[in-house]
FISEDREN-160592 format. One record per residue: residue in three letters; x, z, y of N, C-alpha, C, CB in turn. Coordinates in steps of 0.02 Angstrom, whole numbers, plus 50000, padded with zeros to 5 digits. Each point is the difference from the previous one (the first is absolute). Glycine has a CB too. Example, Ala and Ser with C-alpha at 12.3 -4.5 7.8 and 13.67 -1.06 7.14 Angstrom:
<sites>
+-----+-------+-------+-------+-------+-------+-------+-------+-------+-------+-------+-------+-------+
! res !  n_c1 !  n_c3 !  n_c2 ! ca_c1 ! ca_c3 ! ca_c2 !  c_c1 !  c_c3 !  c_c2 ! cb_c1 ! cb_c3 ! cb_c2 !
+-----+-------+-------+-------+-------+-------+-------+-------+-------+-------+-------+-------+-------+
! ala ! 50660 ! 50390 ! 49716 ! 49955 ! 50000 ! 50059 ! 50045 ! 50000 ! 50060 ! 49905 ! 50062 ! 49941 !
! ser ! 50077 ! 49902 ! 50112 ! 50042 ! 50003 ! 50059 ! 49961 ! 50037 ! 50055 ! 50059 ! 49892 ! 49968 !
+-----+-------+-------+-------+-------+-------+-------+-------+-------+-------+-------+-------+-------+
</sites>
This chain:
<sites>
+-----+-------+-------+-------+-------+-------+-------+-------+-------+-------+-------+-------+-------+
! res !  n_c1 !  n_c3 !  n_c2 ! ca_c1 ! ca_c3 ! ca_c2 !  c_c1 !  c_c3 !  c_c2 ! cb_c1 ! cb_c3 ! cb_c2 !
+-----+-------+-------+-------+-------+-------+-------+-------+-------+-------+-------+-------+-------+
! unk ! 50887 ! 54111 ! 44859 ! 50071 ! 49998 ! 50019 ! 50041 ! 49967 ! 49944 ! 49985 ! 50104 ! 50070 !
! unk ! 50059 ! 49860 ! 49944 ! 50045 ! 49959 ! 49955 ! 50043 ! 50042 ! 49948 ! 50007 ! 49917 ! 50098 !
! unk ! 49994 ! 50086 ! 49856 ! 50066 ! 50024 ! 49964 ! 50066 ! 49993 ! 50014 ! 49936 ! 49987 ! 49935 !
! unk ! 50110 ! 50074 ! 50092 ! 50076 ! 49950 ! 49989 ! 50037 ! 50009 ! 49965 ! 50007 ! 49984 ! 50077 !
! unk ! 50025 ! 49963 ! 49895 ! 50015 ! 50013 ! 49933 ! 50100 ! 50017 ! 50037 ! 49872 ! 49897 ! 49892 !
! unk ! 50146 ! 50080 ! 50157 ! 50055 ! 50017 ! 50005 ! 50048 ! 50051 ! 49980 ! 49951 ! 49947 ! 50056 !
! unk ! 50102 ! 50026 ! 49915 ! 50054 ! 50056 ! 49987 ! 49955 ! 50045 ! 49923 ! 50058 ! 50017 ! 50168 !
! unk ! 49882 ! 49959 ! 49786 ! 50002 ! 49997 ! 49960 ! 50039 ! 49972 ! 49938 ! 49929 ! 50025 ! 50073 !
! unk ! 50065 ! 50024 ! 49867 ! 50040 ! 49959 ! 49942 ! 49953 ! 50018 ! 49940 ! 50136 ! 50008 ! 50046 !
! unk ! 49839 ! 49924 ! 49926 ! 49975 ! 49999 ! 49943 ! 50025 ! 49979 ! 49931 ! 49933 ! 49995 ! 50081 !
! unk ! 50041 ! 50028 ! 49855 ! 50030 ! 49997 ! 49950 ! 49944 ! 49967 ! 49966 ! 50085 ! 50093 ! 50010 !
! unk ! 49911 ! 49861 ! 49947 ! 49946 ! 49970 ! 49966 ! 49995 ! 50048 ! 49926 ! 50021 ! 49864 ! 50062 !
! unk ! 49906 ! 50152 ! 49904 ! 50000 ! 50056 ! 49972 ! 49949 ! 49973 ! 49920 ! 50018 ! 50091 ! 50141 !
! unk ! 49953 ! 49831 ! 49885 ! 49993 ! 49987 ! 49951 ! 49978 ! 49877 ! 50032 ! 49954 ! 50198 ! 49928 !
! unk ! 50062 ! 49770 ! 50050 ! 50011 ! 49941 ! 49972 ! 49975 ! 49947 ! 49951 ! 50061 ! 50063 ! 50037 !
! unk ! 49899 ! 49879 ! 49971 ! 50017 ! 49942 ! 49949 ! 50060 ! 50007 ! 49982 ! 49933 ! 49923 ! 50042 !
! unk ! 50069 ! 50058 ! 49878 ! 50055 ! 49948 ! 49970 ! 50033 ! 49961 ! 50022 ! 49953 ! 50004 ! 49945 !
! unk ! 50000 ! 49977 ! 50087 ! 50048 ! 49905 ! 50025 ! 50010 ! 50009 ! 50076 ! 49926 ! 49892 ! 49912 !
! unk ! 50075 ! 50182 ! 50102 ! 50042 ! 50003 ! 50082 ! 50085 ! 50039 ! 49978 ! 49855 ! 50034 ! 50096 !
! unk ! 50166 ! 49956 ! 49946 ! 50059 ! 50045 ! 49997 ! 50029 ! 50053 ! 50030 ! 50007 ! 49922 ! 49973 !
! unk ! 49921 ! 50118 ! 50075 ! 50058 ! 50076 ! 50023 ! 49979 ! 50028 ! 49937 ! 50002 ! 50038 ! 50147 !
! unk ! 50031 ! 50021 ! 49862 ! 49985 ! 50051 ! 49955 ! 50037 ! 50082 ! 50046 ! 50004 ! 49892 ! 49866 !
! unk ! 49968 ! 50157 ! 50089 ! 50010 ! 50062 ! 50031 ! 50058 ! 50012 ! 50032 ! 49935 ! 50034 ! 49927 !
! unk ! 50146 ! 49917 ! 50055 ! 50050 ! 49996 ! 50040 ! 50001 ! 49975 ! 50058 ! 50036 ! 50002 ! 49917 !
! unk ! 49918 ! 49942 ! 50090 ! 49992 ! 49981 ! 50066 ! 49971 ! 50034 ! 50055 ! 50001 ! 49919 ! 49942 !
! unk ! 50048 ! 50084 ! 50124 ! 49984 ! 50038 ! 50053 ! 49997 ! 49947 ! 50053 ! 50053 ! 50110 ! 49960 !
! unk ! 49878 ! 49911 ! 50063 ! 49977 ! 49955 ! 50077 ! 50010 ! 50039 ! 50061 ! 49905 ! 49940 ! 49944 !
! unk ! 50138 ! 50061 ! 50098 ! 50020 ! 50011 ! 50071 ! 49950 ! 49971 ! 50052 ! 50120 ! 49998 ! 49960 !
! unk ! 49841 ! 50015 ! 50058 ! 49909 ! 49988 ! 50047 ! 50019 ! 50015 ! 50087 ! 49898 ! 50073 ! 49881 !
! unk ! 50117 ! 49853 ! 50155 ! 50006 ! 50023 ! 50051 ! 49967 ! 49966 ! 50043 ! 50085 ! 50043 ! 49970 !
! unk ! 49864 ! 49997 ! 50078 ! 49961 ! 49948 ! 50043 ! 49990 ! 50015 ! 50066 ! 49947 ! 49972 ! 49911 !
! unk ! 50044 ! 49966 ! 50161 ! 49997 ! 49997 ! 50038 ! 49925 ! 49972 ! 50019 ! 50126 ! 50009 ! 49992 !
! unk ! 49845 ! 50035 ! 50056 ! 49922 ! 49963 ! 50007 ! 49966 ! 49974 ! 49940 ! 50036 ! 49962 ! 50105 !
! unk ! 49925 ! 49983 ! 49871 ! 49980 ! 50007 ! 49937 ! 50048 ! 49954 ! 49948 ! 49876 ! 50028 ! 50050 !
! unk ! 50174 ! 49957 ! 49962 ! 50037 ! 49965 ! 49958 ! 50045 ! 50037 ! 49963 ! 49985 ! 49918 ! 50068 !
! unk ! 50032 ! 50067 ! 49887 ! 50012 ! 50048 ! 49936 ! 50069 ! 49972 ! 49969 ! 49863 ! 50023 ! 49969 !
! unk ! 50167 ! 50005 ! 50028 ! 50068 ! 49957 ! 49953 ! 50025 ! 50051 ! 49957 ! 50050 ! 49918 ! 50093 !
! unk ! 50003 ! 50062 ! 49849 ! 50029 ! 50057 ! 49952 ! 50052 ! 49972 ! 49977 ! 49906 ! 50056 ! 49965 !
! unk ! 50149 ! 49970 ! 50002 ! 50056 ! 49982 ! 49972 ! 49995 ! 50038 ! 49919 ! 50068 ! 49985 ! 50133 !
! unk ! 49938 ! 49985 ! 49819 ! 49990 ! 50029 ! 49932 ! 50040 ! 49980 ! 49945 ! 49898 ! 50010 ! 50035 !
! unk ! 50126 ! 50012 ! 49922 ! 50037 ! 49986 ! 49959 ! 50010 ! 50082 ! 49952 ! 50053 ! 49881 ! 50088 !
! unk ! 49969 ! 50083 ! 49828 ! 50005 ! 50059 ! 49956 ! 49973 ! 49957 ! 49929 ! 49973 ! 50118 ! 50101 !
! unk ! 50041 ! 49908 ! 49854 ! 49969 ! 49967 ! 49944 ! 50034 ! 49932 ! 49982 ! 49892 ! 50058 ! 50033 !
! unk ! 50063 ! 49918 ! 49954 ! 49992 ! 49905 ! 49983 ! 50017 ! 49981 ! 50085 ! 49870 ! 49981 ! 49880 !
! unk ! 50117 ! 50028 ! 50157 ! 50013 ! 49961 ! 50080 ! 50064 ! 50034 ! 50014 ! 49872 ! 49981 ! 50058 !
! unk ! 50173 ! 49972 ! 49958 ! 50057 ! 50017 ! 50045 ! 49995 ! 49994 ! 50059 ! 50054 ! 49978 ! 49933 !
! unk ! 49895 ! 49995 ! 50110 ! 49988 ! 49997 ! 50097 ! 49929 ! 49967 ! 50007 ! 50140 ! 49969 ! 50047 !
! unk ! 49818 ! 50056 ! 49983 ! 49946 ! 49999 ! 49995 ! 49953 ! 49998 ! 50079 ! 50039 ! 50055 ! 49876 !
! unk ! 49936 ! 49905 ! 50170 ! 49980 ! 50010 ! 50061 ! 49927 ! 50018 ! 49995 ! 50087 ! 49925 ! 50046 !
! unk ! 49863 ! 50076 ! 50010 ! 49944 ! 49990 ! 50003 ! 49987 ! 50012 ! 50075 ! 49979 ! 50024 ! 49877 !
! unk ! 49966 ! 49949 ! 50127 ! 49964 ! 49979 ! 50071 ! 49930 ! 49999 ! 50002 ! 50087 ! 49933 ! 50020 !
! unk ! 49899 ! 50114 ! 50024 ! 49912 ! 50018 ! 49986 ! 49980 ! 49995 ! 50063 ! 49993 ! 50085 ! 49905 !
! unk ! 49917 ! 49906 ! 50109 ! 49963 ! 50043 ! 50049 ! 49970 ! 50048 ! 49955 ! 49976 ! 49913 ! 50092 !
! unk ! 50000 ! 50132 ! 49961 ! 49962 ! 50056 ! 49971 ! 49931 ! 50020 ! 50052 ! 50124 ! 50048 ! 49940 !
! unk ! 49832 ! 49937 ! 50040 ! 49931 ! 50016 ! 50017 ! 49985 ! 50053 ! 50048 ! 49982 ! 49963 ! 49895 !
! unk ! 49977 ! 50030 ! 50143 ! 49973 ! 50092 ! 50008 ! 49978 ! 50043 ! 49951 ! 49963 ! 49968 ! 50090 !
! unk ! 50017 ! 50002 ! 49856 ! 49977 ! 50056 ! 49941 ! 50078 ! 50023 ! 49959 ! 49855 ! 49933 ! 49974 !
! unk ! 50198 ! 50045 ! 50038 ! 50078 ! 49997 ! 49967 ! 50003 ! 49962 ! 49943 ! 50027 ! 50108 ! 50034 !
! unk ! 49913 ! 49843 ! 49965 ! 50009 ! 49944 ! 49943 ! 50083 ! 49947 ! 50019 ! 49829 ! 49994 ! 49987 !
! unk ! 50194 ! 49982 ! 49965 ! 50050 ! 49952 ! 50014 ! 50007 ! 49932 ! 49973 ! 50043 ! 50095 ! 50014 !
! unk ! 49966 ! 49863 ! 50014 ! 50008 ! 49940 ! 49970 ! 50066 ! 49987 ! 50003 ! 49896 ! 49962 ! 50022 !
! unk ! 50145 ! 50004 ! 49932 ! 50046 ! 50009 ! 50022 ! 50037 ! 49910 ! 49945 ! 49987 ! 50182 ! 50044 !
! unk ! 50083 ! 49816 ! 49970 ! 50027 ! 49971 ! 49943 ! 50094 ! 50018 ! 50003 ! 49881 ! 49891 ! 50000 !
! unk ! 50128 ! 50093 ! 49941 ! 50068 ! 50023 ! 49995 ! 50040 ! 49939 ! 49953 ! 49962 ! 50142 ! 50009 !
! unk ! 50078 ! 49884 ! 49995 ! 50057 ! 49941 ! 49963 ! 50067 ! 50049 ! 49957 ! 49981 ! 49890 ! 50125 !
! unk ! 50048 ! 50111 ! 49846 ! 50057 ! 50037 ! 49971 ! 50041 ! 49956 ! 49948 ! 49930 ! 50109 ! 50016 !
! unk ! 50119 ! 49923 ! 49980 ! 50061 ! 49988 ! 49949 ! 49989 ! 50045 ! 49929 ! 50089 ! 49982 ! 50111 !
! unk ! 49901 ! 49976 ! 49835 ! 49997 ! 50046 ! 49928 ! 50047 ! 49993 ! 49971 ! 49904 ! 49996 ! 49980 !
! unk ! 50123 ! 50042 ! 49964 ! 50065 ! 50012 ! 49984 ! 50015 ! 49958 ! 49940 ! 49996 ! 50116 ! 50051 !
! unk ! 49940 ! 49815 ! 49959 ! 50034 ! 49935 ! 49961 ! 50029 ! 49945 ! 50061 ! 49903 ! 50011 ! 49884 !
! unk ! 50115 ! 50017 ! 50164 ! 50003 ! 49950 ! 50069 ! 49954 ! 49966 ! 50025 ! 50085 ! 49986 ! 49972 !
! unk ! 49859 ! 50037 ! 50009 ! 49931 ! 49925 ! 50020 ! 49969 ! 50051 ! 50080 ! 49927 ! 49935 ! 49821 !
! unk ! 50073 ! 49994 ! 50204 ! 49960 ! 50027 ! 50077 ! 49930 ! 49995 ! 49990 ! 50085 ! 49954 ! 50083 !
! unk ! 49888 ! 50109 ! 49889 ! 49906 ! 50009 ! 49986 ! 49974 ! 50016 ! 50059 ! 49996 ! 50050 ! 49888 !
! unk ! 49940 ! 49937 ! 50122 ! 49950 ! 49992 ! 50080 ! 49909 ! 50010 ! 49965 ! 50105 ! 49876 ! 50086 !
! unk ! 49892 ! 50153 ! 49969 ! 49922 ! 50026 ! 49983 ! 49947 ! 50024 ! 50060 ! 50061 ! 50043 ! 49893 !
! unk ! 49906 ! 49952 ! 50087 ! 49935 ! 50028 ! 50060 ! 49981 ! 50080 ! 49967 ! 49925 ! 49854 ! 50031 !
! unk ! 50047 ! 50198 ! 50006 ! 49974 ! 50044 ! 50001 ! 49962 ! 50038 ! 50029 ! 50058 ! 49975 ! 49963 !
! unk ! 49873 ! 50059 ! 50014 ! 49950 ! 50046 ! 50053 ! 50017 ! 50058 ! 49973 ! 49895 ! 49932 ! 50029 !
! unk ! 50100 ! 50127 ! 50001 ! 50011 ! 50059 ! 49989 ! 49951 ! 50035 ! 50035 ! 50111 ! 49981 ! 49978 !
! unk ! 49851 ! 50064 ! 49976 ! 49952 ! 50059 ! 50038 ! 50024 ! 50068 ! 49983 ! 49894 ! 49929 ! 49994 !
! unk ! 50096 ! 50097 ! 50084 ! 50019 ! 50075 ! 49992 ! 49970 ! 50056 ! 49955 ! 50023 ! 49969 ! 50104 !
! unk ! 49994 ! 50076 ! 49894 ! 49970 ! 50062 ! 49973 ! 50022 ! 50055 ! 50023 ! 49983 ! 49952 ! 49915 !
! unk ! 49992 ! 50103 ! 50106 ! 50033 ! 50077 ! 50035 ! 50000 ! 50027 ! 49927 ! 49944 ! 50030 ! 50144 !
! unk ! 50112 ! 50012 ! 49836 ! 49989 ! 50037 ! 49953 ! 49996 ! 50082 ! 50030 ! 50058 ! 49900 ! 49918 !
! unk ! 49923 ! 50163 ! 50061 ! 50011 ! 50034 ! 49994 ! 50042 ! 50027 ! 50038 ! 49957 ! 49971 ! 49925 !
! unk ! 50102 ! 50026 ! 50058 ! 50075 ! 50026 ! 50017 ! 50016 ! 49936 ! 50069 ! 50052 ! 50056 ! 49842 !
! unk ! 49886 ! 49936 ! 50190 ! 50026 ! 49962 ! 50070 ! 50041 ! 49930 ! 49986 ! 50015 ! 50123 ! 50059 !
! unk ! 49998 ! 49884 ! 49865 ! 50046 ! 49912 ! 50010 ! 49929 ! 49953 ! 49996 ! 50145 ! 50016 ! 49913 !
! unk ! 49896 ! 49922 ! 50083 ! 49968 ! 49928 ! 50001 ! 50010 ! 49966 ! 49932 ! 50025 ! 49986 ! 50127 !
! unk ! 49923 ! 49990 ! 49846 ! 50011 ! 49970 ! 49927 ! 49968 ! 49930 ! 50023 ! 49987 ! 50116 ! 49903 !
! unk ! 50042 ! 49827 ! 50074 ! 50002 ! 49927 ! 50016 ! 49963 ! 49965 ! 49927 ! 50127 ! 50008 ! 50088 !
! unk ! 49800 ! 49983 ! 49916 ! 49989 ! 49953 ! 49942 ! 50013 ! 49936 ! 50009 ! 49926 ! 50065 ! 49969 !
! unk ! 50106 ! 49896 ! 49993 ! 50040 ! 49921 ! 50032 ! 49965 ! 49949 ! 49962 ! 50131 ! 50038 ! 50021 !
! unk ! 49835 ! 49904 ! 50006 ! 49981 ! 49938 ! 49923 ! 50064 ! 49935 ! 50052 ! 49794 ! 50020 ! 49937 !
! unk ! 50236 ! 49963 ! 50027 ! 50060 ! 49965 ! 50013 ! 49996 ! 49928 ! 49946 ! 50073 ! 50128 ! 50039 !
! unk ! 49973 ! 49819 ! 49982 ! 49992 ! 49939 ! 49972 ! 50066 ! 49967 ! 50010 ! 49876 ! 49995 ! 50018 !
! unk ! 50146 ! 49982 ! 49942 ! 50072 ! 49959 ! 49996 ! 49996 ! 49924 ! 50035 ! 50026 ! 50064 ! 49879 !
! unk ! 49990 ! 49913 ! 50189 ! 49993 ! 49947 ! 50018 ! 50070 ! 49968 ! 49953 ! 49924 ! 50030 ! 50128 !
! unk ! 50099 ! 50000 ! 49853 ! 50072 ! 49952 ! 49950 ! 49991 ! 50033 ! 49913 ! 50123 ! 50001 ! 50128 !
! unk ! 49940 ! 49968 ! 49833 ! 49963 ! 50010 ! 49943 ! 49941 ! 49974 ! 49953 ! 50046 ! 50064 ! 50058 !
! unk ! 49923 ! 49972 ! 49926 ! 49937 ! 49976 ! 49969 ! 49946 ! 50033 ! 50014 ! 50056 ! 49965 ! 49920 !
! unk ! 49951 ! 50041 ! 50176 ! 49928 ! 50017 ! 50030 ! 49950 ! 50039 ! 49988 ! 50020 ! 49923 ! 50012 !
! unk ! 50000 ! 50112 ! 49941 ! 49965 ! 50065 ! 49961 ! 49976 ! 50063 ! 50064 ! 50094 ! 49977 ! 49870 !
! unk ! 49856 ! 50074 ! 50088 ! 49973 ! 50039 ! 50061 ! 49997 ! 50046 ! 49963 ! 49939 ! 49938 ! 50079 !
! unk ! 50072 ! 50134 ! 49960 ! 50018 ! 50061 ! 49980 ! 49973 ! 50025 ! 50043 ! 50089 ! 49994 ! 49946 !
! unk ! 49920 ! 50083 ! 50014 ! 49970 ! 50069 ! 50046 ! 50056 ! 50048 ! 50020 ! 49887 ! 50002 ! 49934 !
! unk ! 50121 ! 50037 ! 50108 ! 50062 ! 50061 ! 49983 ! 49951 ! 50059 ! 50045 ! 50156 ! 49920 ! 49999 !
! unk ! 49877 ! 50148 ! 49976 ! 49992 ! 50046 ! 50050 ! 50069 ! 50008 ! 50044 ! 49909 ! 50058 ! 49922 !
! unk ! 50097 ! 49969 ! 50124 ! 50077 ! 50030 ! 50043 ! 49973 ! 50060 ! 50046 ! 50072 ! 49870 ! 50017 !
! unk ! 49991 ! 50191 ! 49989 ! 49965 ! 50060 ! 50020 ! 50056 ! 50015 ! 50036 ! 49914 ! 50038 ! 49910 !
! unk ! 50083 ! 49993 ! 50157 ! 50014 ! 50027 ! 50028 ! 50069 ! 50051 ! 49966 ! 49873 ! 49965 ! 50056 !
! unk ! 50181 ! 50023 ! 49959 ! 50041 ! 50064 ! 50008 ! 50033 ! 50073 ! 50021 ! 49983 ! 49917 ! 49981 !
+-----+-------+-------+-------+-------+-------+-------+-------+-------+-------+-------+-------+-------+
</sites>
């Protein structure tokens, strides 16, 4: 059965360097059938989109684009794999890549609120 991530909100809990959420940043997770979208912002990003599918296993592919709080319009690709924790939330391991910038590739965690 699919994961839904709808009307979830995740907080990223740990990050590369050379990405920019951080623990201020809050992701708003809302999805219809397997398509996935979010609205995010906090931190370093002042407006932040994304656009995913999501697997039957609740894997996601996804990419996003945002506003950082030097004005630059940054864009990126991302996979995300689930995790059940314990306490019933969802923990997101992410390997992500800067299509703008200097194309660099990172890791993050993000967890469930």
């Amino acid at each position: 059965m699919m994961i839904d991530y709808n009307g979830k909100i995740f907080r990223p809990i740990v990050n590369s360097e050379n990405g920019e959420t951080s623990s201020e940043t809050v992701f708003k997770y809302n999805q219809t059938g397997n398509i996935l979208t979010s609205e995010y912002s906090g931190g370093k990003i002042k407006m932040g989109h994304l656009i995913g599918i999501v697997d039957e296993n609740g894997n996601i592919d996804m990419r996003y684009h945002q506003v950082n709080n030097r004005n630059e319009i940054m864009t990126g690709i991302c996979k995300s794999r689930p995790e059940f924790l314990e306490n019933g939330k969802i923990r997101l391991h992410e390997s992500w890549e800067w299509t703008s910038g200097d194309k660099s590739k990172g890791q993050s965690i993000i967890e469930e609120q």
